[in-house]
N, C-alpha and C positions, 0 to 999 in steps of 0.2 A: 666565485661562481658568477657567471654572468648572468641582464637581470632576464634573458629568454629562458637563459634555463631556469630561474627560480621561477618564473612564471606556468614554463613546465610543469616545472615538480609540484607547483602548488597547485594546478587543474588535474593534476593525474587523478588525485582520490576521488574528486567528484564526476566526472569519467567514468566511473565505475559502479557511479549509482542507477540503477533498478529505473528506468526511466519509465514505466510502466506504473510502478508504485509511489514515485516520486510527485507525481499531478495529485495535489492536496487531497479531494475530494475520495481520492481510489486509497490516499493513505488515510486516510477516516477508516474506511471501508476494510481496511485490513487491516488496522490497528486495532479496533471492536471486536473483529471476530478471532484476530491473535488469540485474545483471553479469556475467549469460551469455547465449547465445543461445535455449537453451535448458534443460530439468531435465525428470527423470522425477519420478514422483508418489511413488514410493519418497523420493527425495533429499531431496526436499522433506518429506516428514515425518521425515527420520531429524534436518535441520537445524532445523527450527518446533517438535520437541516435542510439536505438536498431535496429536490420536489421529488414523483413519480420516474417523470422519464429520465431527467438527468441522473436519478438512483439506477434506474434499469440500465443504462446506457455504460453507466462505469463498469454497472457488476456483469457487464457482455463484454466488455474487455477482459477484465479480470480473466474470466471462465475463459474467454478466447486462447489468452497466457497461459492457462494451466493453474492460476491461482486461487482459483474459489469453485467447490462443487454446488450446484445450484439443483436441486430437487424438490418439484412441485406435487403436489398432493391436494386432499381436500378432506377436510375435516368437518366431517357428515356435510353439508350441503355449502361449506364454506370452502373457499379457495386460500392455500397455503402456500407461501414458497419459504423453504428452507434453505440454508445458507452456511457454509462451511468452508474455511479454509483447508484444502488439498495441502498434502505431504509436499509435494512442492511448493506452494502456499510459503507453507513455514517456513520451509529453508531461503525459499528466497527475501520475507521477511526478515529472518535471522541476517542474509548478507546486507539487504540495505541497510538495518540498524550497524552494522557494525563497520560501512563503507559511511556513513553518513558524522559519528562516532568521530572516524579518523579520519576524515577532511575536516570536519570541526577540531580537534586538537592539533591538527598542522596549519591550522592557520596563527600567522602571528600575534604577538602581542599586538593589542592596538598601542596607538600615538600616545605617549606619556608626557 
């Protein structure tokens, strides 16, 4: 094999990764709510680190995708925002774990 084509071959998997989910901060954000049903917007900043805006600012992407339902409310005179990974959400989390998966295991042994 010539070495274009193994160069090919070995960018094809990552290629295929979720580029959307892939920006650290947005896989925080849907890694956390992977494993609940749901999170307030509190939790989720106090777990990401990230400030205010730059939290709001992922999770408007996300929603924009189709990956997170986002429903505000107020809790007697408090303001809520609820936070939920969408059926698409999941599946598309499911393919980037398992694109991300198999570009890590086709990468070669390192130098010995």
């Amino acid at each position: 094999m010539s070495p274009k084509n193994k160069e090919t071959q070995l960018n094809q998997p990552i290629t295929e990764v979720d580029r959307i989910i892939h920006e650290p901060a947005r896989y925080l954000i849907m890694a956390y709510l992977y494993v609940v049903e749901s999170a307030d917007f509190l939790f989720l900043l106090r777990q990401t680190g990230l400030t205010k805006g730059n939290l709001s600012s992922h999770l408007g992407k996300l929603e924009k995708a189709g990956y997170v339902d986002i429903k505000k409310k107020f809790s007697g005179k408090i303001p809520q925002t609820l936070l939920r990974l969408t059926r698409d959400g999941r599946v598309a989390f499911d393919a980037y774990r398992a694109s991300m998966k198999k570009a890590l295991a086709d990468l070669p042994n390192g130098r010995k």
